[in-house]
C-alpha positions in Angstrom: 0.0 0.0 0.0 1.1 3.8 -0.2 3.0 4.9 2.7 2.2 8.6 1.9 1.2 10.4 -1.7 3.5 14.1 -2.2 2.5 16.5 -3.0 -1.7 17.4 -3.5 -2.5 14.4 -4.8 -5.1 12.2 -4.5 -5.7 8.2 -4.2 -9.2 7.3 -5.9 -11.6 3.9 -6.3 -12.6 5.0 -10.0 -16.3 4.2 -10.2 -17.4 1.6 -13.6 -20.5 1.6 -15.1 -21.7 -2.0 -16.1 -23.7 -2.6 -18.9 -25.9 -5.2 -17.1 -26.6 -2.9 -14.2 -26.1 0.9 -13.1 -23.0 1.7 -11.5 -20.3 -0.9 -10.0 -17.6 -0.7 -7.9 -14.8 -2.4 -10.4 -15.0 -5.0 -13.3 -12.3 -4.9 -15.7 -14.6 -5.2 -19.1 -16.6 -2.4 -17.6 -16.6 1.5 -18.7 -14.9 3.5 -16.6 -16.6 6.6 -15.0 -14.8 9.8 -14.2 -16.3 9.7 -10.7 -15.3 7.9 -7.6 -14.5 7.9 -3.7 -11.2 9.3 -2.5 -9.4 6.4 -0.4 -6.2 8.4 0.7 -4.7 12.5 0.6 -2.0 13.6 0.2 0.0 17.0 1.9 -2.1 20.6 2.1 -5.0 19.6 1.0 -8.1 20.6 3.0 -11.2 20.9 0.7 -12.0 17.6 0.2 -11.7 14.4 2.7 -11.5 10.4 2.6 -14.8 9.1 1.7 -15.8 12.0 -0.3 -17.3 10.8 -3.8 -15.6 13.4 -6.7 -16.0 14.2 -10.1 -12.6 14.8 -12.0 -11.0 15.4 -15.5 -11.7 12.8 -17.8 -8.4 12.1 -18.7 -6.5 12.7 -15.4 -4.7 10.5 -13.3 -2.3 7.5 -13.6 -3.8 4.0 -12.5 -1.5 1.9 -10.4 -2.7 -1.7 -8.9 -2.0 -2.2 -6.0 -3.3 -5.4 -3.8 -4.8 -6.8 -7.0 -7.1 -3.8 -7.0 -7.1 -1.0 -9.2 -7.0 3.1 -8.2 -6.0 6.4 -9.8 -3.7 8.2 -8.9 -5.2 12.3 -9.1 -3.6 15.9 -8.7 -5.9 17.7 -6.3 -6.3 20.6 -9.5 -7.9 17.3 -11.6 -10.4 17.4 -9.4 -13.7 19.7 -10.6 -16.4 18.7 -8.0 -17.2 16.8 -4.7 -20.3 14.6 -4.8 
């Protein structure tokens, strides 16, 4: 797991939208969302806290894996609205 992000940055559970149902939590065939919940914050950032459900950039972020589940990696200025 990540010890601490730098700088404002953000850790996010990107939200999926299944075709079957409405939205999911994560399936890998499944279209991804530009939405989710912020797991973990990084330094100076004091608008927005873990647990908050956001709204950010479409193309933002860099998606890591870590303990075989996938998360996005967001600058705080990606972010456009909390939920």
């Amino acid at each position: 797991m990540i010890k601490k992000l730098l700088g404002q940055r953000v850790l996010v559970k990107r939200d999926y939208l299944n075709e079957k149902s409405s939205l999911v939590i994560s399936k890998d065939d499944d279209l991804e969302l530009n939405t989710g919940q912020i797991i973990y914050i990084g330094d100076d950032i004091a608008d927005i806290k873990m647990g908050d459900r956001i709204l950010f950039e479409e193309l933002a972020g860099q998606s890591v894996d870590l303990n075989n589940e996938r998360y996005l990696v967001l600058n705080y200025e990606n972010v456009i609205a909390i939920l």
